[in-house]
FIGU-122414 format. One record per residue (C-alpha): residue number from 1; x negated, y, z. Coordinates in steps of 0.25 Angstrom, whole numbers. Each point is the difference from the previous one (the first is absolute). Example, Ala and Ser with C-alpha at 12.3 -4.5 7.8 and 13.67 -1.06 7.14 Angstrom:
2
[1, [-49, -18, 31]]
[2, [-6, 14, -2]]
//
This chain:
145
[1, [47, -14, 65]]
[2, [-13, 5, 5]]
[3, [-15, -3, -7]]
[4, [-6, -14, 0]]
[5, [-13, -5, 1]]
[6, [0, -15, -2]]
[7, [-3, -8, 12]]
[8, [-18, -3, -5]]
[9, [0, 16, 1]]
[10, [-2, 3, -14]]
[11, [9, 9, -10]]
[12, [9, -10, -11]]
[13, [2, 8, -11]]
[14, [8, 0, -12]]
[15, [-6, 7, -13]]
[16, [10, 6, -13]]
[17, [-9, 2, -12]]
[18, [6, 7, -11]]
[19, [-4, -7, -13]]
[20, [2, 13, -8]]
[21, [-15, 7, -2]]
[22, [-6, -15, 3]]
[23, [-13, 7, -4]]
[24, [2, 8, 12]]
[25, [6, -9, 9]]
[26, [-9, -11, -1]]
[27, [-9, 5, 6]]
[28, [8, 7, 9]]
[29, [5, -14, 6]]
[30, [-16, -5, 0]]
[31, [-1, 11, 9]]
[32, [11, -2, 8]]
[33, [-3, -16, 3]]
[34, [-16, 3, 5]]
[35, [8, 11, 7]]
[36, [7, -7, 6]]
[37, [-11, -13, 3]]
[38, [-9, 12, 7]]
[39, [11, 2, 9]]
[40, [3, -15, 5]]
[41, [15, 3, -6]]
[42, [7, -12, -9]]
[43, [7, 4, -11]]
[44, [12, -9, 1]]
[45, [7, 3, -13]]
[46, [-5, 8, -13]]
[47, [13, 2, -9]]
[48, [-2, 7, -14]]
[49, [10, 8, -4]]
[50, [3, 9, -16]]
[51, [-4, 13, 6]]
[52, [-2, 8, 13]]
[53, [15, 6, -2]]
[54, [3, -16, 2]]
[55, [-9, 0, 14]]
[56, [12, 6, 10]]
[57, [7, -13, -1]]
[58, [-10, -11, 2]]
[59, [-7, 8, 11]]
[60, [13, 1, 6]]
[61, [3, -17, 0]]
[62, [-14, 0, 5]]
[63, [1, 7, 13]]
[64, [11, -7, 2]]
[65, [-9, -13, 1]]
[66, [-2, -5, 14]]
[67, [-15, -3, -6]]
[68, [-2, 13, -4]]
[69, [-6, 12, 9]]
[70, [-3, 11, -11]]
[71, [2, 2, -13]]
[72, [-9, 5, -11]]
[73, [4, 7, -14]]
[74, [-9, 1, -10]]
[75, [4, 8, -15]]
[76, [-6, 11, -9]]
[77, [9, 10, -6]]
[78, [-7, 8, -11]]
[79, [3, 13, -7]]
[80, [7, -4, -13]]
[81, [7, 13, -9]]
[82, [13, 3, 9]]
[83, [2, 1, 17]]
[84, [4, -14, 0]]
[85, [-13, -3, 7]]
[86, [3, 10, 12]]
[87, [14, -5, 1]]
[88, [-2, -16, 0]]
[89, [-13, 7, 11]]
[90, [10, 6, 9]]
[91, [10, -11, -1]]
[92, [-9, -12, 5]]
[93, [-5, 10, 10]]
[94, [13, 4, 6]]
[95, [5, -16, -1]]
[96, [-12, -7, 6]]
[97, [1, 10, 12]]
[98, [15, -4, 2]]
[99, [-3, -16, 1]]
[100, [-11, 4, 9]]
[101, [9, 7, 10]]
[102, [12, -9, -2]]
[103, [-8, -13, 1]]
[104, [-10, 6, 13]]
[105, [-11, -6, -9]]
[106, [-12, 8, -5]]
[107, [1, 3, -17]]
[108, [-12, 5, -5]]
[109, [-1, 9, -13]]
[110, [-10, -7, -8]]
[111, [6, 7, -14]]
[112, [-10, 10, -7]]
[113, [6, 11, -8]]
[114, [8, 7, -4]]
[115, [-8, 8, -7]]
[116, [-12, -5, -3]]
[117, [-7, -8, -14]]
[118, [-2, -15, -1]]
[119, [-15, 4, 2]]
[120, [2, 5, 10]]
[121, [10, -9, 6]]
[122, [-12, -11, -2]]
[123, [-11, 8, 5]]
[124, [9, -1, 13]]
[125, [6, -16, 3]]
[126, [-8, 3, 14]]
[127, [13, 5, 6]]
[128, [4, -15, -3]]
[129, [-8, -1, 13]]
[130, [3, 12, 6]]
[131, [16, -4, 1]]
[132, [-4, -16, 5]]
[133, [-8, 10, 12]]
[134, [10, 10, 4]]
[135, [12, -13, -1]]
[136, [-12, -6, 11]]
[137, [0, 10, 8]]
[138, [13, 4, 1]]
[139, [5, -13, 4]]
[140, [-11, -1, 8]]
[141, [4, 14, 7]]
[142, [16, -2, 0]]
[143, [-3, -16, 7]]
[144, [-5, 9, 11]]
[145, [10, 10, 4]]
//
């Protein structure tokens, strides 16, 4: 399978929001949406999930999708009193990059943390736009080679 731009030229995404940290989500997703209308992309399908530990197997029926170019992860993993945060952090990491590989589709790493407050988280949903931009342009740039 190799990277497809749909037939008008613009990038179909599918976006996985982790409801855990909605405060921080949220906006995450706002961002991710006027991201994603500055680029000319559609968002094809948004699916919530619990949390961003849940992510790797909805982005994976994603990119499956014939209607789907790229795929775009948000989340926000805070520090809480143990490593928990720096284990699910690695985890999604490791995951999203294997459905990325396996399916030939572009996953972006839209999940802020580990290691980092919910104020901070929040002071960030921006990279809610950031993940929508690198899914763009990496569809864009695989449709191409």
């Amino acid at each position: 399978m190799t990277a497809r731009v749909n037939e008008s030229g613009m990038v179909s995404l599918g976006l996985v929001v982790a409801e855990f940290n909605r405060s921080v989500t949220g906006g995450m997703e706002e961002a991710a949406l006027s991201a994603a209308a500055d680029a000319d992309a559609t968002v094809a399908e948004t699916v919530r999930v619990p949390g961003a530990y849940d992510a790797p197997l909805v982005a994976d029926r994603l990119a499956r999708r014939a209607d789907v170019d790229a795929v775009a992860v948000l989340g926000a993993i805070v520090t809480g009193d143990t490593d928990h945060d720096q284990v699910i952090g690695h985890a999604i990491a490791e995951k999203l990059t294997d459905v990325s590989l396996e399916r030939d589709v572009p996953v972006t790493l839209g999940v802020m943390g580990p290691g980092m407050s919910g104020a901070e988280a929040r002071e960030r949903v921006e990279k809610g736009a950031d993940a929508v931009v690198a899914a763009v342009d990496l569809a864009e740039t695989l449709e191409d080679l």
